[in-house]
C-alpha positions as CSV (number, residue, x, y, z in Angstrom):
1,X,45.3,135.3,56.6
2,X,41.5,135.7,56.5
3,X,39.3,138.8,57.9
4,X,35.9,137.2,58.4
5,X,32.9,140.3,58.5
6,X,33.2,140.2,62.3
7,X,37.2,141.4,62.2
8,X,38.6,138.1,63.9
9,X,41.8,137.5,61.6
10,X,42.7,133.7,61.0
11,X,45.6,132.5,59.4
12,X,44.9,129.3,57.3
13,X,46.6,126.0,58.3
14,X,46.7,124.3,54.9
15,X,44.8,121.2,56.0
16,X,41.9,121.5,53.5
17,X,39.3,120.0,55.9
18,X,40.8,122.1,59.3
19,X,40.4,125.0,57.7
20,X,36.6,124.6,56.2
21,X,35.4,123.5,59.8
22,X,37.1,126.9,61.2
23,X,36.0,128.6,57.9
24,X,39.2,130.2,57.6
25,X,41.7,129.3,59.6
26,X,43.3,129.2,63.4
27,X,43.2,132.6,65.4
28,X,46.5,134.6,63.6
29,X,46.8,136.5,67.3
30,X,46.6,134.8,70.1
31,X,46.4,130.9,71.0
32,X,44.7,128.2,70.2
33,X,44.4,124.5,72.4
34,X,44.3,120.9,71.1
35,X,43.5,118.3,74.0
36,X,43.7,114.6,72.6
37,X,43.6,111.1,74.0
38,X,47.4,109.6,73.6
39,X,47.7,108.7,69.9
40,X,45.0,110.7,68.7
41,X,47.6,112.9,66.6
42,X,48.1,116.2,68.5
43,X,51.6,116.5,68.2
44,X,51.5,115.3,63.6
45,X,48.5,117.7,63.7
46,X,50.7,120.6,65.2
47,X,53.5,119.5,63.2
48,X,51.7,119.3,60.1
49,X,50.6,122.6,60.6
50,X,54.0,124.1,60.6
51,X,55.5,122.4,57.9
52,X,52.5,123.3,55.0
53,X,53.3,126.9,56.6
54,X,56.7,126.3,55.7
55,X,55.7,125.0,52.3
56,X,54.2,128.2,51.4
57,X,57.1,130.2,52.5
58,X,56.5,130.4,56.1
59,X,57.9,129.9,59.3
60,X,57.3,128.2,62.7
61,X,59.1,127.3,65.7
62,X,58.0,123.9,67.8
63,X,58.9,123.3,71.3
64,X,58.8,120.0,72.2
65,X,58.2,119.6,76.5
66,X,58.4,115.4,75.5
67,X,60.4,114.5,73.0
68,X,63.5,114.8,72.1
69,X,64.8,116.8,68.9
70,X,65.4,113.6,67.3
71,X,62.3,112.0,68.1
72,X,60.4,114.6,67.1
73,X,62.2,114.9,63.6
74,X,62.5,111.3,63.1
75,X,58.1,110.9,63.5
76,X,57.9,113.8,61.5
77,X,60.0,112.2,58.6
78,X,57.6,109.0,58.2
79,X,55.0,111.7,56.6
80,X,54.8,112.8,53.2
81,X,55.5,116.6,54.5
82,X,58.5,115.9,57.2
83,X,61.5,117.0,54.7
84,X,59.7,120.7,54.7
85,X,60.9,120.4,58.7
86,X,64.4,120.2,57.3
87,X,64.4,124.0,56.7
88,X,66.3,125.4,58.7
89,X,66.1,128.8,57.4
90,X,62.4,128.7,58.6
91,X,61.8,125.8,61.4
92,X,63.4,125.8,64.2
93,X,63.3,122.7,67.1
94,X,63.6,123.9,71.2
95,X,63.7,120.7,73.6
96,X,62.2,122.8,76.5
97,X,62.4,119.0,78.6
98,X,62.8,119.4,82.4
99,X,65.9,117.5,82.9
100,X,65.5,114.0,84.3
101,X,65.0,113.9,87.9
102,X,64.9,117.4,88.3
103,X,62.8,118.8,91.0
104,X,60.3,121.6,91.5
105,X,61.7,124.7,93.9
106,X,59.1,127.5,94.4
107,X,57.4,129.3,91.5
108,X,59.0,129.0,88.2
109,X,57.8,131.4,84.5
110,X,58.0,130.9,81.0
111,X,60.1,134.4,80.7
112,X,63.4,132.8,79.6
113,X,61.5,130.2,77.2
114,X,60.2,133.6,76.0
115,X,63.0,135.1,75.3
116,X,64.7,131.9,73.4
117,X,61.4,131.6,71.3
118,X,61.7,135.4,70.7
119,X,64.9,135.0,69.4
120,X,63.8,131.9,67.1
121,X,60.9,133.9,65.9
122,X,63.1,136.8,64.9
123,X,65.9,134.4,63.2
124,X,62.8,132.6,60.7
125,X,59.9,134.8,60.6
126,X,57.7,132.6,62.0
127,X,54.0,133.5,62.5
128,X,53.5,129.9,63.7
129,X,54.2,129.1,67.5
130,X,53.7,125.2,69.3
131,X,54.8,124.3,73.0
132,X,54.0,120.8,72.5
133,X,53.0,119.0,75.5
134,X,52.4,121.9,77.9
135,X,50.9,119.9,80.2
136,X,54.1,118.3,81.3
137,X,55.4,121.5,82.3
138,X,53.1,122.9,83.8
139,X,52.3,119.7,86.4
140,X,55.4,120.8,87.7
141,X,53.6,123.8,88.9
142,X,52.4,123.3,91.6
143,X,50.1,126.5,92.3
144,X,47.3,126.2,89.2
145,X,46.6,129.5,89.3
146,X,50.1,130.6,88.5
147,X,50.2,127.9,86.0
148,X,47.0,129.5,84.4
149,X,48.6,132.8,84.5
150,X,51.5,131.8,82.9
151,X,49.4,130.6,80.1
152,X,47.3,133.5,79.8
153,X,50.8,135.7,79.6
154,X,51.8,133.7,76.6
155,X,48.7,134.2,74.7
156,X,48.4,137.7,75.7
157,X,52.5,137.6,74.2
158,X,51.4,135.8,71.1
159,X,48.5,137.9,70.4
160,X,51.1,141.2,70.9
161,X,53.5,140.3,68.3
162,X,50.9,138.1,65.6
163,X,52.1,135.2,66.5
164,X,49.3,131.9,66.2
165,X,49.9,129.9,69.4
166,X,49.3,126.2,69.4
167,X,49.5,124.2,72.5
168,X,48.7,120.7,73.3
169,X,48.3,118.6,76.1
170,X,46.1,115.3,77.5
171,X,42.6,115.0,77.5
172,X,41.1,114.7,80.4
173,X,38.3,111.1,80.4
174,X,36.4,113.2,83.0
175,X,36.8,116.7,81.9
176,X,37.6,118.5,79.3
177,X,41.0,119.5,80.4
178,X,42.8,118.0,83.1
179,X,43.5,119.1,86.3
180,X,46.9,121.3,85.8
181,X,45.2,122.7,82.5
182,X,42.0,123.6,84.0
183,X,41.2,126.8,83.4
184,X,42.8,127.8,80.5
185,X,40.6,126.6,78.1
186,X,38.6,129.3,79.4
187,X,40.8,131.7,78.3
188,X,42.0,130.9,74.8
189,X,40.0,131.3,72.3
190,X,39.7,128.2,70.5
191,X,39.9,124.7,71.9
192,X,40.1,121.4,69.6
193,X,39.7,118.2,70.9
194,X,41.0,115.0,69.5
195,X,39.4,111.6,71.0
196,X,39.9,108.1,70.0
197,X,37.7,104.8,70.5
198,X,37.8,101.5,69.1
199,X,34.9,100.1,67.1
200,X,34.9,96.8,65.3
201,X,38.4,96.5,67.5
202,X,39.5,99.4,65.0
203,X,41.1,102.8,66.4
204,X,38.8,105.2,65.4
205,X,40.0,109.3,65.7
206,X,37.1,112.0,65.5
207,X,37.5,115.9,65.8
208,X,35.6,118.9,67.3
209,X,36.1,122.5,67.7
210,X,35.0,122.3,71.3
211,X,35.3,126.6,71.2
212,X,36.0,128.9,68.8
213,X,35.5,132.8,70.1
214,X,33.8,135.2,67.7
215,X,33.6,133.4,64.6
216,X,31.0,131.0,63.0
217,X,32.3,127.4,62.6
218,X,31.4,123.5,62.3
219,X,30.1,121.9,66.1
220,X,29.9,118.6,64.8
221,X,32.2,116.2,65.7
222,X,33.8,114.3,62.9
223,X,35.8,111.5,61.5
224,X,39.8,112.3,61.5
225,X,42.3,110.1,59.6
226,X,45.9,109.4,59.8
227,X,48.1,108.9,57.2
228,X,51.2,109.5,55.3
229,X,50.5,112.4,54.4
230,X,49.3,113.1,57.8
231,X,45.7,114.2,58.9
232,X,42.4,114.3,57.3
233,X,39.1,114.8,57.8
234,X,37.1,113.5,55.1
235,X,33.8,114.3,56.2
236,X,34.5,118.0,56.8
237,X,34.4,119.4,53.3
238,X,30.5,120.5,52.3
239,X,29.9,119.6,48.5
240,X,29.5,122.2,46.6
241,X,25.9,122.4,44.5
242,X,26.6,121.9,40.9
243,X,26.0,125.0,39.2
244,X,24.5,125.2,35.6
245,X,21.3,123.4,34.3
246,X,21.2,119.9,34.2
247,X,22.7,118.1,31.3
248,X,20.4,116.5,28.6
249,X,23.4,114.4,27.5
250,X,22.9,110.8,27.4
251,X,25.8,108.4,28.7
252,X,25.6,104.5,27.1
253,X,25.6,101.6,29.4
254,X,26.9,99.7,26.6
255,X,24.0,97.5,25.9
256,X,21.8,99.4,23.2
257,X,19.0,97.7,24.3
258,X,19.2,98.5,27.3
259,X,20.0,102.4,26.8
260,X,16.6,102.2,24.4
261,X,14.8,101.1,27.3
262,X,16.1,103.9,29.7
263,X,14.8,106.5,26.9
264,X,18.3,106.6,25.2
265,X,21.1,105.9,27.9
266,X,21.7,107.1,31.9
267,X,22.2,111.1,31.9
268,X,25.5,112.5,32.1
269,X,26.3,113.5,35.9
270,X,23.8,111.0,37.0
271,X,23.8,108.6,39.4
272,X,22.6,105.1,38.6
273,X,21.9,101.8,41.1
274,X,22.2,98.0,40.3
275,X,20.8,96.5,43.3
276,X,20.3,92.3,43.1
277,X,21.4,88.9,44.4
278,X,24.9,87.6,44.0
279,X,25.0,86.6,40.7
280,X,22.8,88.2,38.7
281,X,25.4,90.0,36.7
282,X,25.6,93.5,38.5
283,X,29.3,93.3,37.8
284,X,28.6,92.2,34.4
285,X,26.8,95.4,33.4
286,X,29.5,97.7,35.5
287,X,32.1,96.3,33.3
288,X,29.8,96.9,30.0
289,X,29.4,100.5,31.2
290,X,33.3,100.6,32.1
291,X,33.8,99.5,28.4
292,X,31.6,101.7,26.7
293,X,33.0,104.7,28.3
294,X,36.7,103.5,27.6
295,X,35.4,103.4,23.9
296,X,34.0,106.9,23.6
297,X,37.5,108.3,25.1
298,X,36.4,108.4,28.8
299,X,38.3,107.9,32.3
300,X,36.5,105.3,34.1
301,X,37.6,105.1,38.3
302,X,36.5,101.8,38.7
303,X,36.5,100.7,42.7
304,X,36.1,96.9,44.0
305,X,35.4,95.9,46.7
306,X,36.3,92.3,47.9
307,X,37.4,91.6,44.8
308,X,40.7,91.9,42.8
309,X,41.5,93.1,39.2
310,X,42.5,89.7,37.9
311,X,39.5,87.6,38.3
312,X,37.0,90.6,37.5
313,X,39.0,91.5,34.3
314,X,38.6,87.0,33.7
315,X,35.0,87.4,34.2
316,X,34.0,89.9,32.1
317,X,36.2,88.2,29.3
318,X,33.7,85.4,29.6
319,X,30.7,87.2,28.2
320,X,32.7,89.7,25.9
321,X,33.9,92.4,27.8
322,X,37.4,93.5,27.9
323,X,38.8,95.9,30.5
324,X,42.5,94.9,29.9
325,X,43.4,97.5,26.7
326,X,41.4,100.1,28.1
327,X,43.0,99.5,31.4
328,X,46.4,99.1,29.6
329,X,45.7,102.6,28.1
330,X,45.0,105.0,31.3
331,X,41.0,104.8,30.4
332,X,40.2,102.4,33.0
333,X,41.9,102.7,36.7
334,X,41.3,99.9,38.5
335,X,41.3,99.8,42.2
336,X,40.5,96.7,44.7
337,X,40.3,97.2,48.6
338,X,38.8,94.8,51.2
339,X,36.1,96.7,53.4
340,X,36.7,94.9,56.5
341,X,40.0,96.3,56.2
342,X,39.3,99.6,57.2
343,X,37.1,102.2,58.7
344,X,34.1,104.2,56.3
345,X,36.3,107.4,56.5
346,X,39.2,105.3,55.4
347,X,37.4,104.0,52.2
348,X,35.5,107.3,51.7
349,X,38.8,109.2,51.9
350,X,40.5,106.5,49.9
351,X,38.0,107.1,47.2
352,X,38.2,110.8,47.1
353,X,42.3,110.9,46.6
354,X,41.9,108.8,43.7
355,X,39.2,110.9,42.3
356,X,41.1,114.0,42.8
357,X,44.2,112.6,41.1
358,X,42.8,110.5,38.4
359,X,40.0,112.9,37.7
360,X,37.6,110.2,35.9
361,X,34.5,111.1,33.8
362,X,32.6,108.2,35.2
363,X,32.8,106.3,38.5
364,X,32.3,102.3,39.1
365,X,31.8,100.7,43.2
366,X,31.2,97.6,42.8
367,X,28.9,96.9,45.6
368,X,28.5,100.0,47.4
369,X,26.6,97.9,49.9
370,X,30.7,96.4,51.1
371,X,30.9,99.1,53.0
372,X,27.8,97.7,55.6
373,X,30.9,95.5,56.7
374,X,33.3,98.2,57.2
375,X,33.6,99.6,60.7
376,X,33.0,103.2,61.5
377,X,31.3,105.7,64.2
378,X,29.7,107.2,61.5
379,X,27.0,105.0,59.1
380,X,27.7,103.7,55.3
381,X,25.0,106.5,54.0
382,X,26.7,109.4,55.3
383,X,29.4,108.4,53.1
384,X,27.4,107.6,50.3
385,X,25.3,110.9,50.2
386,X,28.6,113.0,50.8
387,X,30.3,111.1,47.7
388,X,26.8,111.4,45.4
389,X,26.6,115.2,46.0
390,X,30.2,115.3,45.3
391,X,30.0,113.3,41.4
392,X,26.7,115.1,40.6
393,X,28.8,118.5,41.7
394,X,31.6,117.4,39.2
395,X,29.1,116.0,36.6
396,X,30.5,112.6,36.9
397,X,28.6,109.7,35.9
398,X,28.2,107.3,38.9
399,X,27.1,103.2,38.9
400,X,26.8,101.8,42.2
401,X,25.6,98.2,43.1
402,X,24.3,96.7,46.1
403,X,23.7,93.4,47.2
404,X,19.4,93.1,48.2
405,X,17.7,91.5,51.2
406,X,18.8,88.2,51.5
407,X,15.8,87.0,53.6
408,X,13.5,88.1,50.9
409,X,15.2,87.3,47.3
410,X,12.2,89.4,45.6
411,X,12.2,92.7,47.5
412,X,13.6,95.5,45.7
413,X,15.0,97.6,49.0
414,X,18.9,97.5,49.1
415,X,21.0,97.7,52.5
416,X,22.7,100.6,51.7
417,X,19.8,102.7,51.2
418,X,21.5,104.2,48.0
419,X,17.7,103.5,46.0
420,X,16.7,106.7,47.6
421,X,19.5,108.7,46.3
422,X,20.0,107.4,42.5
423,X,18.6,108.8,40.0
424,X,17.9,105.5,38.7
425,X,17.3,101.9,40.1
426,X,17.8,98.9,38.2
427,X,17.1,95.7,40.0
428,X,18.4,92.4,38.8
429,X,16.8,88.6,39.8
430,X,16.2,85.8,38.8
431,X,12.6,84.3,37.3
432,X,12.6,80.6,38.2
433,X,10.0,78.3,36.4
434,X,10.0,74.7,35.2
435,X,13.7,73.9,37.0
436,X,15.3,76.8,35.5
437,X,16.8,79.8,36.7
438,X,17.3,82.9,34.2
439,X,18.2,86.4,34.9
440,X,15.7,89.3,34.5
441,X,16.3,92.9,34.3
442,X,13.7,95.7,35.2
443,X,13.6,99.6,35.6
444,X,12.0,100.8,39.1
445,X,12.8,104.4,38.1
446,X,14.8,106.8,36.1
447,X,14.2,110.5,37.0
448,X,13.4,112.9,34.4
449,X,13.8,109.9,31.6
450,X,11.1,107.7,29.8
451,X,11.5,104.6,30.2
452,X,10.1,100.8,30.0
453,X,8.5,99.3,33.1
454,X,8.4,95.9,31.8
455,X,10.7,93.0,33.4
456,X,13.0,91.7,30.7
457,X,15.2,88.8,30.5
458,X,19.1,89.4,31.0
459,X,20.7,87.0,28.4
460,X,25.3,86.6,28.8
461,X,27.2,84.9,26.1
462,X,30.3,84.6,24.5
463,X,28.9,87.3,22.4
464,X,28.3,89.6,25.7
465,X,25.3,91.5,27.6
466,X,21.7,91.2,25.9
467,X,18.0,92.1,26.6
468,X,16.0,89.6,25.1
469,X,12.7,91.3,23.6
470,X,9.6,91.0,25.8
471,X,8.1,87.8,25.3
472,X,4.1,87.9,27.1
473,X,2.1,84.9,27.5
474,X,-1.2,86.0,28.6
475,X,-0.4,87.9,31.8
476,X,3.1,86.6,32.3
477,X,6.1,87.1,30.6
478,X,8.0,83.8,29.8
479,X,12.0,83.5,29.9
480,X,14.3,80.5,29.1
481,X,13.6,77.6,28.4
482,X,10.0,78.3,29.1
483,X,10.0,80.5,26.6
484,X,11.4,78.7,23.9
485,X,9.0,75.5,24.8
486,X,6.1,78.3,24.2
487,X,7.7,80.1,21.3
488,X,8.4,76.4,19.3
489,X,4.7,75.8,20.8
490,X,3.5,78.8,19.0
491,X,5.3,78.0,15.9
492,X,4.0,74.3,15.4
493,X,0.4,76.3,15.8
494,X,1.1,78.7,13.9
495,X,2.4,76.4,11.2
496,X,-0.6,74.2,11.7
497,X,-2.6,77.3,10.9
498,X,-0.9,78.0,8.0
499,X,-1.0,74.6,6.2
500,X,-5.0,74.8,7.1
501,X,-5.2,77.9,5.3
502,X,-3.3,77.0,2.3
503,X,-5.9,73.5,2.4
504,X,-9.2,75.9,2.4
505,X,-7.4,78.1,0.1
506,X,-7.5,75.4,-2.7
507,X,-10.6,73.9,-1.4
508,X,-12.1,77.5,-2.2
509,X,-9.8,77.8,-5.8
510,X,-10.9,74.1,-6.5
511,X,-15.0,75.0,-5.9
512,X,-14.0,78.5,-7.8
513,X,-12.7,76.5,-10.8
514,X,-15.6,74.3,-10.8
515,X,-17.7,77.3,-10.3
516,X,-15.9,78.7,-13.6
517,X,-16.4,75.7,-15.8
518,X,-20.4,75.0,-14.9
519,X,-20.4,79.2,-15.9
520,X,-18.8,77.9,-19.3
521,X,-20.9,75.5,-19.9
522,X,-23.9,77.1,-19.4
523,X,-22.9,80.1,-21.0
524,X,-22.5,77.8,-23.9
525,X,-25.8,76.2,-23.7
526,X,-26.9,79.4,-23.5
527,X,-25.4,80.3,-26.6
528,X,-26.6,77.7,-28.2
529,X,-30.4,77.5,-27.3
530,X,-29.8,81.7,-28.5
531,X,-28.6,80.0,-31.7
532,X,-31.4,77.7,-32.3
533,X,-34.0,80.5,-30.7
534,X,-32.9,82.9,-33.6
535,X,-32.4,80.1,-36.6
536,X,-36.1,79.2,-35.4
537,X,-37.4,82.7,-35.6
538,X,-35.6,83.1,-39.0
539,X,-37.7,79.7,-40.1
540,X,-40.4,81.5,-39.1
541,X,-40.0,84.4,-41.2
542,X,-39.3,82.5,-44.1
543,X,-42.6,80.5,-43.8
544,X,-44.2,83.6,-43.4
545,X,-43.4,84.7,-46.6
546,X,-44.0,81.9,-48.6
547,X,-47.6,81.6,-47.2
548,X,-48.1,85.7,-48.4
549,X,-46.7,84.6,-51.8
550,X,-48.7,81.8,-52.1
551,X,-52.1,83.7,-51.6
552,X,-51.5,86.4,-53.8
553,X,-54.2,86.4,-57.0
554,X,-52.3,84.5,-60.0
555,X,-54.3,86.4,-63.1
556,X,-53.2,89.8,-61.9
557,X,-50.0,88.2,-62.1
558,X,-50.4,86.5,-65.5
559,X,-52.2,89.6,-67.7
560,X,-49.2,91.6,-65.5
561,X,-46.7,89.6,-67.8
562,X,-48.9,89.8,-71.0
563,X,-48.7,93.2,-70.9
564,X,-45.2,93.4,-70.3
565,X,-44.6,90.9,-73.2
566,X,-46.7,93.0,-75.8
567,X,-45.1,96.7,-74.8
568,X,-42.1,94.4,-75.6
569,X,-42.9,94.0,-79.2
């Protein structure tokens, strides 16, 4: 039992989503009333009720003013919680049924019920109480303000002795209770009410606490499933903010180039959207993230929608992906459902048991956008904003795709609305020119993340998933075919170029060359007319000599000789 600040104890029912809405519980004194539509689940709700009490060591006693013993144990059996029932130490079964065709003499109280419940009470140590179908008693009555009396007597003997009443009858379509229950939801204090409508030609059950004395809790109605395991209300639980600063660690998508242009890969925690026309490989790139993941050691919950394992795992064989060994080794769960099979809730909820059981590291729903053909009172984006907050609480790394605007092939706004809440968009297409179709990849945002903001081209082979490098012409970027008629283009110029170089190259070495020898030979010449310019100045010289010689006096030079001749002798 809770003790909320305002001293109203509740006793919890061990429906997760019940007790968040009632933030804590059902009144532990005193009585609370469900009204619902036939088949909107008042009686498995009650039911449900007293076996997790029973679960958890508990007791409760159910008296049934419709069915039978039997019936009631043999519905309660078809749910996942029905053996708990089988206690007997600690559940016990009235059939409070006016016998058949019995009629209605004066005034009549609930003082020898009492006093069989009592005993039951005593015998289990029950702190959980149910007259199921209290309406069909109390029609008998034919004085409503003795049948509101006899009400108000039973609360006021529940709320003496602990006890948490739960009683249940119709729902009135023009009020809230009808007419031989009017009245007491007035004096309980806590009314739920369980409707159903059909949308899409689907039953669809919702849930509100129509009252709830002295205690905060959720007004809103919401969505309330049926199942094996009984009731569920997936919308109820409030995702916790995740706590802690962000993480800075980067997740691959399995194509390097492609992590290089998101600044190193998608953040861990993240949530990331392929948005893009059928075929443009959105699956594709799931399955290359699904693989990556697998190949680091990580639990991939990988959702489908309209489409089954077989051909997807096929596929992405095609192009180089395979899921089957990760699959075959617990790292990849695989899951396919058909969205007009179902309600939102029923997909939402669907996705958030296998979550909770499989507890995956990264999550794959493959398109998101399926769930636009699911029916539901309550929209597609509710359930995708509720299931973001909940991965980013968990730090789970999310892809989603989504099919875009069919009327307008180039518009980058996706029908589930999910661009607004990723933390990044990738949008696939296809860039047509010349005949040809080829796929292109670009980045229209990645929070908190550098990134590339140039339209690439999305190549698939045998060899699998590719970014072919940016390839500009002038102010377009070419792809296909188009770009290898420009690139082989470009390379016959380029070549041309080349071979006109290497021709003006040996034009230039050829006029060098020539250059080199008209230097030699003029150097030469030079050398020469240096040659003769020196032998002629030598000539010179000589001649010069000879003419002093010649005028010199020849007597000096003869007595010069006598005189040598005579010291001689």
């Amino acid at each position: 039992m809770t003790e909320p600040a305002e001293g109203l104890v509740k006793r919890e029912t061990g429906i997760s989503g019940l007790d968040q809405m009632t933030q804590g519980g059902l009144p532990a004194a005193g009585g609370t009333l469900i009204l619902g539509h036939p088949a909107a689940g008042k009686t498995v709700l009650a039911l449900q009720i007293l076996a997790l009490a029973i679960a958890r060591g508990e007791g409760g006693v159910f008296v049934s003013f419709e069915e039978s013993r039997q019936q009631v144990l043999r519905d309660a059996a078809s749910f996942s919680w029905g053996r708990h029932l089988q206690d007997e130490s600690r559940f016990e079964l009235i059939d409070a049924r006016p016998a058949s065709g019995a009629r209605v003499s004066g005034e009549f109280d609930l003082e020898g019920l009492l006093a069989a419940v009592a005993h039951c009470i005593e015998r289990t140590g029950a702190p959980w109480l149910v007259f199921d179908g209290i309406d069909q008693l109390l029609r008998r009555q034919q004085d409503l303000l003795v049948a509101t009396d006899q009400i108000h007597a039973l609360s006021n003997w529940c709320e003496k002795r602990d006890l948490s009443l739960i009683l249940t009858g119709k729902l009135s379509e023009e009020r809230l209770a009808p007419t031989h229950l009017e009245g007491i939801e007035f004096l309980l204090p806590s009314v739920l009410v369980l409707s159903t409508t059909l949308v899409s030609n689907q039953l669809s059950r919702r849930f509100r606490i129509a009252k709830y004395r002295g205690t905060a809790h959720v007004i809103d109605e919401v969505a309330m499933l049926l199942d094996d395991d009984g009731m569920h209300f997936p919308y109820a639980a409030r995702p916790l903010a995740a706590t802690g600063p962000a993480s800075h660690e980067r997740v691959s998508t399995g194509i390097d180039k492609l992590d290089a242009v998101l600044g190193g890969g998608l953040y861990r925690g993240s949530a990331t959207l392929i948005s893009g026309q059928p075929g443009t490989a959105k699956t594709t790139l799931c399955g290359s993230f699904s693989a990556a993941a697998a190949a680091c050691g990580e639990r991939t919950l990988y959702f489908s929608f309209d489409e089954q394992q077989a051909p997807v795992i096929r596929n992405l064989g095609s192009v180089g992906i395979d899921l089957d060994a990760p699959i075959a080794a617990g790292l990849i769960q695989f899951h396919a459902r058909d969205a007009w099979s179902g309600l939102v809730e029923e997909h939402y909820h669907a996705l958030l048991q296998l979550m909770h059981r499989f507890q995956p590291d990264c999550l794959v729903i493959d398109p998101v956008s399926a769930l636009l053909k699911a029916a539901g009172a309550d929209s597609a984006q509710v359930a995708i904003e509720q299931l973001l907050a909940i991965t980013r609480a968990r730090g789970i790394t999310t892809l989603l795709t989504s099919l875009g605007t069919q009327t307008d092939p180039t518009s980058e706004a996706t029908l589930s609305h999910a661009s607004t809440l990723a933390d990044t968009w990738l949008v696939l297409g296809y860039n047509v020119r010349g005949g040809e179709r080829n796929r292109s990849l670009s980045v229209v945002k990645s929070r908190g993340s550098a990134h590339s903001d140039q339209v690439r081209e999305l190549i698939l082979s045998h060899q699998g998933v590719d970014l072919a490098e940016v390839y500009e012409y002038g102010t377009e970027v070419l792809m296909g075919t188009a770009r290898m008629q420009k690139e082989s283009e470009e390379a016959i110029r380029h070549q041309l170029l080349a071979l006109e170089d290497e021709q003006r190259r040996r034009a230039l070495e050829q006029q060098i060359n020539q250059a080199e020898a008209e230097a030699e030979r003029l150097r030469l010449e030079l050398q020469a007319h240096e040659e003769e310019r020196l032998a002629r100045e030598q000539s010179m010289q000589r001649q010069e000599r000879d003419v002093i010689k010649r005028r010199q006096p020849q007597v000096r030079y003869t007595d010069a000789n006598h005189s040598k001749e005579s010291q001689h002798r």
